[in-house]
N, C-alpha and C positions, 0 to 999 in steps of 0.2 A: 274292231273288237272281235268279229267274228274271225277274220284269217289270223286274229290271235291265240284263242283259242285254241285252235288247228294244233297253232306250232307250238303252243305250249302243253300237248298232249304229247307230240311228237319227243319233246323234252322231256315228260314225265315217264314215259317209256322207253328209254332205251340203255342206263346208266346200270341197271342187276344185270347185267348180259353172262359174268364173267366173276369168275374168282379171284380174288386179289390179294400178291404174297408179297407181305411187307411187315416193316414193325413199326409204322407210324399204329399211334392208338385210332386213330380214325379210319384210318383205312383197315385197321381191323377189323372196325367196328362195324367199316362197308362188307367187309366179308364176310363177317357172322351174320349179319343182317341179311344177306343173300341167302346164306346157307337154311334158314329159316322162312323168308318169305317164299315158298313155294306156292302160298297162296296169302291172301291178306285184302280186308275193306275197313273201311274207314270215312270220315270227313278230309275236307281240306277248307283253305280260306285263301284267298289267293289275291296280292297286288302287284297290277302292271303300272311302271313310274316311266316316263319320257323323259330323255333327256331334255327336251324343251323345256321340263319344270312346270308341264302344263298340268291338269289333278287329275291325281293318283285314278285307277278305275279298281274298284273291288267287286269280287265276287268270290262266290262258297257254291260246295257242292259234295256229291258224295263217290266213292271209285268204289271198285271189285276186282282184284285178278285173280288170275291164275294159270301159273306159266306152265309152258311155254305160250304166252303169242296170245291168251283170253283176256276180254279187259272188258267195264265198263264204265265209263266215264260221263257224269252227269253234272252239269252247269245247272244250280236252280234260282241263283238269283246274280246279278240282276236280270241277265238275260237267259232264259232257258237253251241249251243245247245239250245234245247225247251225243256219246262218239261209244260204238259197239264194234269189236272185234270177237270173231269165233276163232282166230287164230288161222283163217285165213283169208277173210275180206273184213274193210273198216268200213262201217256205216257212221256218216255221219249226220245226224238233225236237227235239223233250224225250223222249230216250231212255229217262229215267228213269219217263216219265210214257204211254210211246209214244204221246204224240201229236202231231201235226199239225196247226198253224196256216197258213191260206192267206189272204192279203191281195194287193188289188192293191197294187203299188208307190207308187200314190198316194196309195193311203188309208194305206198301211205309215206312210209319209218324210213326207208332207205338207211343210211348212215349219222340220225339225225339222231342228238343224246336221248334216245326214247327208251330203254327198258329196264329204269328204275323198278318197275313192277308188272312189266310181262316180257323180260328179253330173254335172250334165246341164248348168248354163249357168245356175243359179239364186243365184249368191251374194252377187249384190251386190244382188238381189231381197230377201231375207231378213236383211243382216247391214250392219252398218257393223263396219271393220275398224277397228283402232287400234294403232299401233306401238308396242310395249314396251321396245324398245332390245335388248341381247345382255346377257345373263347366264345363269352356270353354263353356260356354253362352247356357250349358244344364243342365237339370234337369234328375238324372241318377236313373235308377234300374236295382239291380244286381237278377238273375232269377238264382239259384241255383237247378238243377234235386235231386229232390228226389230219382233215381235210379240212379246206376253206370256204367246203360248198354251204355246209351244213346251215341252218339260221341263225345258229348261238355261237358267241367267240368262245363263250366260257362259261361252266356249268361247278356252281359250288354245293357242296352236300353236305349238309349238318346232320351230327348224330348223336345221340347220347344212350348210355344204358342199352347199346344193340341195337336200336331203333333208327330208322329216321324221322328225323323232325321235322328239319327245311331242304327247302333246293331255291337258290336261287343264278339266276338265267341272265346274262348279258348279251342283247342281240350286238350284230353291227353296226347297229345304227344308235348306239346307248342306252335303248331303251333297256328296263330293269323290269324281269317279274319271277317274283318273291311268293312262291307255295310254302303254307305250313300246314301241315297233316297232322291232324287232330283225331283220339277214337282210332287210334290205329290195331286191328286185332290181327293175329299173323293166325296162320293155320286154319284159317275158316276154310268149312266146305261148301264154297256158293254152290247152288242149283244150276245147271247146266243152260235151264232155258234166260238165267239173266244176260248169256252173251248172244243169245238168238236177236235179229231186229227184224219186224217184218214191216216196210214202208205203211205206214199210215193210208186209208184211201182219198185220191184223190192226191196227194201229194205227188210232186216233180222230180222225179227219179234220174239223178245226173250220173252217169257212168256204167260201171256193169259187176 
């Protein structure tokens, strides 16, 4: 659960990187939606499904960006985790675990669909997009990784009304996990110190 997490953060940030000139409606809608999100928080609700067919795992939580490269991202149920980016180191915490992961943001994100909501100018670096047409009251694009290192075969983004709605993730291994962002407000001005993390005391500090 917990290296899921990881990598479905890695997924939630990388996919706003880049402008995108097309006249599918959704992928318009992915680039007014860029064009707008320069900053944005909200909820999400989030399920991961196994191909095995084994039960679904849910959890909810709440995000913060603000791009370029700032993010916060919090797990509060069922399992608490925080993943803090200043835009240039990710802090990652496992309350349960007290510890502390530290990566740069490069080594974090690499090439992995992550900047839905703090990327940097990298999307059409890493993905070809593909129009999916509107269904279930969405307007769909399918983000294809140009590389095979990546964790996800294939990243779908639902849109409506300029917004995002969903993103749903296919690893290589079939597993399936399905974010919906709930409370989405664009243009907020987060406070600077919510990307600040400072390790807890006592906690186990992995990295640098």
């Amino acid at each position: 659960m917990r290296h899921t997490l990881r990598r479905v953060l890695g997924a939630v940030l990388l996919l706003s990187a880049a402008l995108v000139h097309a006249q599918d409606s959704g992928i318009v809608q992915l680039e007014r939606f860029l064009q707008a999100a320069a900053s944005a928080e909200g909820r999400f609700e989030q399920v991961v499904s196994a191909a095995s067919g084994d039960r679904p795992e849910y959890s909810r939580g709440s995000f913060v960006f603000q791009r370029p490269g700032k993010f916060r991202w919090e797990y509060e149920k069922p399992y608490p985790q925080l993943l803090v980016s200043d835009g240039q180191k990710l802090w990652t915490w496992d309350p349960d675990l007290n510890q502390v992961t530290v990566q740069p943001m490069g080594d974090a994100l690499g090439a992995t669909p992550a900047s839905i909501l703090a990327g940097d100018g990298s999307l059409e670096r890493n993905f070809r997009l593909v129009a999916e047409g509107e269904h279930g009251g969405m307007a769909w694009v399918r983000a294809e990784p140009l590389s095979a290192d990546g964790p996800f075969a294939e990243v779908r983004i639902g849109l409506s009304d300029d917004r995002l709605r969903r993103m749903a993730m296919q690893d290589h291994f079939g597993q399936t996990t399905v974010i919906d962002f709930v409370e989405l407000r664009l243009g907020t001005q987060p406070a600077a110190e919510r990307f600040r993390f400072e390790p807890p005391p006592g906690a186990d500090v992995l990295g640098h």
